[in-house]
C-alpha positions in Angstrom: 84.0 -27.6 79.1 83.7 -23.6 77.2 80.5 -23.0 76.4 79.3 -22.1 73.0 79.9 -18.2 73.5 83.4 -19.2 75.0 84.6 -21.9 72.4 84.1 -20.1 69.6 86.1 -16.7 71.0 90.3 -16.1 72.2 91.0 -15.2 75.1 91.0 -11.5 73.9 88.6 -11.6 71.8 86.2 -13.0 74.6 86.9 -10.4 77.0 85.9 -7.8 74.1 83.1 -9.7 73.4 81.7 -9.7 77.0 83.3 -6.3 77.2 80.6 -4.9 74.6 78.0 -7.3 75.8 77.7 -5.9 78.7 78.8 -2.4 78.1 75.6 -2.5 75.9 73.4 -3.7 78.4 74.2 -0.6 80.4 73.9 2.2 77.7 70.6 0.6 77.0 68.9 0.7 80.2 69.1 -3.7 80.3 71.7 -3.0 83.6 70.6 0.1 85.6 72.2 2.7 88.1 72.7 0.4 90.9 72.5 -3.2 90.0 74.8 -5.0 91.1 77.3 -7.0 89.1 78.5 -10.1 90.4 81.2 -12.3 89.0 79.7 -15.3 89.3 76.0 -14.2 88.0 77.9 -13.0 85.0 79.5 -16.1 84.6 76.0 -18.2 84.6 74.3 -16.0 82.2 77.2 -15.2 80.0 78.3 -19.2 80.0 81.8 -17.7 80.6 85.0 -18.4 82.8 85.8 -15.7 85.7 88.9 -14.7 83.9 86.9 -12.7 81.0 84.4 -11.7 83.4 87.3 -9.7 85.8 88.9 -8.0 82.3 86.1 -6.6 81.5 84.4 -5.4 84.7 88.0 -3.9 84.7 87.6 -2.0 81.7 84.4 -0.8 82.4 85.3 0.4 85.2 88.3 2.6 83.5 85.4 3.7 81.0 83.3 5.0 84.4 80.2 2.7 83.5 80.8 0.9 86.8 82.3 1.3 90.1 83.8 -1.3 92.1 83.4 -0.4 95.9 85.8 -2.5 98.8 84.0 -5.2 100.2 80.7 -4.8 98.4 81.5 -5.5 94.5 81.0 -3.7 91.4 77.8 -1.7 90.5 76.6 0.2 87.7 77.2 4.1 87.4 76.0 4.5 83.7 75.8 7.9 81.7 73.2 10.3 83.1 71.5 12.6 80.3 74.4 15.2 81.2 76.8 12.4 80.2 75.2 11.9 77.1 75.2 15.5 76.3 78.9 16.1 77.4 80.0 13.5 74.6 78.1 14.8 72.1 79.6 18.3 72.7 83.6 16.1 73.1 83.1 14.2 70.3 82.2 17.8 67.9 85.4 18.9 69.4 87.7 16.0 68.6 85.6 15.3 64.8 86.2 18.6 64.1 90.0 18.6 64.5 89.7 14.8 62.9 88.3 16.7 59.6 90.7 19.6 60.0 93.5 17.1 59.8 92.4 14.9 57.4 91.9 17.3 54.6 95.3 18.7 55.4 96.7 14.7 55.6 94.4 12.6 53.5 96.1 10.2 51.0 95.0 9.7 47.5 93.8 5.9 48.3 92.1 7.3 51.7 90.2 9.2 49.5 88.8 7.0 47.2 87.8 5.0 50.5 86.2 7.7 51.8 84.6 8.2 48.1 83.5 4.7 48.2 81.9 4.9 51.6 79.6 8.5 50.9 78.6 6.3 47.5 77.4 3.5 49.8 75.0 5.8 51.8 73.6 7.2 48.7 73.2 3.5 48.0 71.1 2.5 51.4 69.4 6.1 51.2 67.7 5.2 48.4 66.9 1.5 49.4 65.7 2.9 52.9 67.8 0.6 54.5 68.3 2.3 57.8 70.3 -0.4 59.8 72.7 -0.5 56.8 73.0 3.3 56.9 74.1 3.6 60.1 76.9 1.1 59.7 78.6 3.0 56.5 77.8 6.5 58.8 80.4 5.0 61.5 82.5 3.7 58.5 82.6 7.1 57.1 83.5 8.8 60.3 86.6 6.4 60.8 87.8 6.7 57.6 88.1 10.3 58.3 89.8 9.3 62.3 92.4 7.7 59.9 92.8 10.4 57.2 94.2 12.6 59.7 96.9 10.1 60.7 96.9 10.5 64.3 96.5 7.1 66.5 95.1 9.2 69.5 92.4 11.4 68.2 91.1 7.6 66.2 91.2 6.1 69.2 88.9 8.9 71.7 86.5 9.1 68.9 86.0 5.4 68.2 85.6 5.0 72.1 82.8 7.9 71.4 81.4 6.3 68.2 80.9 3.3 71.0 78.5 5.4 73.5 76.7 6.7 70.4 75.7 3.7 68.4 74.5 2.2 71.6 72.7 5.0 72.9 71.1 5.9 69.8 67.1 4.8 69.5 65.1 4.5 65.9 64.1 7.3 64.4 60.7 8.0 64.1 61.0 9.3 60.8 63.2 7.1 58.6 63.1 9.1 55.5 63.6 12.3 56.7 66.7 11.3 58.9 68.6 9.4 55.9 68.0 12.3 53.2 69.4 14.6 56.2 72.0 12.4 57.5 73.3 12.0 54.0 73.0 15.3 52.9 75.0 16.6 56.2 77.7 13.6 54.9 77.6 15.0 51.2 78.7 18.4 52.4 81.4 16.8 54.4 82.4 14.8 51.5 83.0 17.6 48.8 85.2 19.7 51.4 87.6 16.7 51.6 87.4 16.2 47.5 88.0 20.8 47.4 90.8 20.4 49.8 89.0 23.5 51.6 89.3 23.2 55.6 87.4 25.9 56.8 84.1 24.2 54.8 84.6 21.1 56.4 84.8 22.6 59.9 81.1 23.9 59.2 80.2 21.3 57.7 81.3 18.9 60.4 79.9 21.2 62.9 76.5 21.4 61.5 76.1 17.4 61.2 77.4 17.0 64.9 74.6 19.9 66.3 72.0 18.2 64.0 73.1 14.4 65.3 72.4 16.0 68.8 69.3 17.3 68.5 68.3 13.7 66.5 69.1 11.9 69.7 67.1 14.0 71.6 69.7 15.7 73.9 69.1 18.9 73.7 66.7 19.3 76.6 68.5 16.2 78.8 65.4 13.5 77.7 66.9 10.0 76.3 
């Protein structure tokens, strides 16, 4: 008989689901460097089959989260603070041909998407609602993966958008980080509505230095 977690999922959509259980449990420190993860551990705690379980231990290893080693298993590798900081510094790179892109290629209705989405995090700026403002951030940032029309660059940066959201912790200061946040995504915002590329390079740039030094990256502590 599936369990709860299992009857309720595909087949696909339970290997994702496990996928990003556990790849969660490794970005935040639940699973650690070493720990080993066995099949049928995973299968007790997760109520799952094995099937699910081998799919994604597969994937995570492609993603370099875990390494599977002949004879003894799989065990966690994780992201070391360098990791962390190499993404941050991939991701600028890759965002900031996204945004050079998607002003040149941006459609009218992608546009008023993209309107629609800055509007929202005016919206949960001035409700404080930082949980909310985080989800219309990554919204924001795909729409722009999809303004510039290119399947690849979408998919590296949603893998990145991944590590991020689950590596990020609270900030300390609420208010200060959504007025900043937002008015990093403002400037962003009015490039795409001027058409003007060069603005939104900087502008891009700017949020993606200030994002690092929010996660506290900068000097290697997470």
């Amino acid at each position: 008989m599936l369990s709860d977690f299992e009857s309720n999922q595909s087949g696909g959509s339970l290997s994702a689901s496990l996928l990003s259980l556990l790849r969660e449990d490794i970005l935040k420190g639940r699973l650690v460097k070493g720990d080993k993860l066995a099949e049928q551990r995973i299968c007790t705690e997760y109520k799952v089959s094995r099937t699910p379980v081998r799919e994604a231990l597969k994937q995570l290893e492609i993603e370099g989260l875990i390494e599977n080693i002949p004879n003894r298993g799989a065990f966690v590798v994780g992201f070391s603070p360098q990791d962390l900081q190499d993404i941050y510094e991939l991701r600028k790179v890759y965002e900031i041909i996204a945004v050079r892109w998607g002003i040149e290629r941006i459609t009218k209705t992608e546009l008023e998407q993209l309107e629609e989405a800055y509007e929202f995090m005016e919206f949960y700026t001035n409700k404080r609602d930082y949980s909310k403002m985080l989800n219309i951030n990554a919204k924001f940032h795909e729409l722009i993966y999809q303004s510039s029309h290119s399947r690849l660059l979408g998919q590296i940066l949603s893998a990145y958008q991944i590590y991020i959201q689950q590596t990020r912790e609270m900030s300390a200061n609420v208010d200060d980080y959504l007025n900043e946040v937002l008015n990093e995504h403002r400037e962003i915002y009015e490039s795409f509505l001027q058409k003007d590329v060069e603005k939104g390079v900087s502008a891009m740039a700017r949020h993606l230095d200030n994002a690092k030094k929010r996660a506290k990256l900068v000097d290697g502590a997470k």
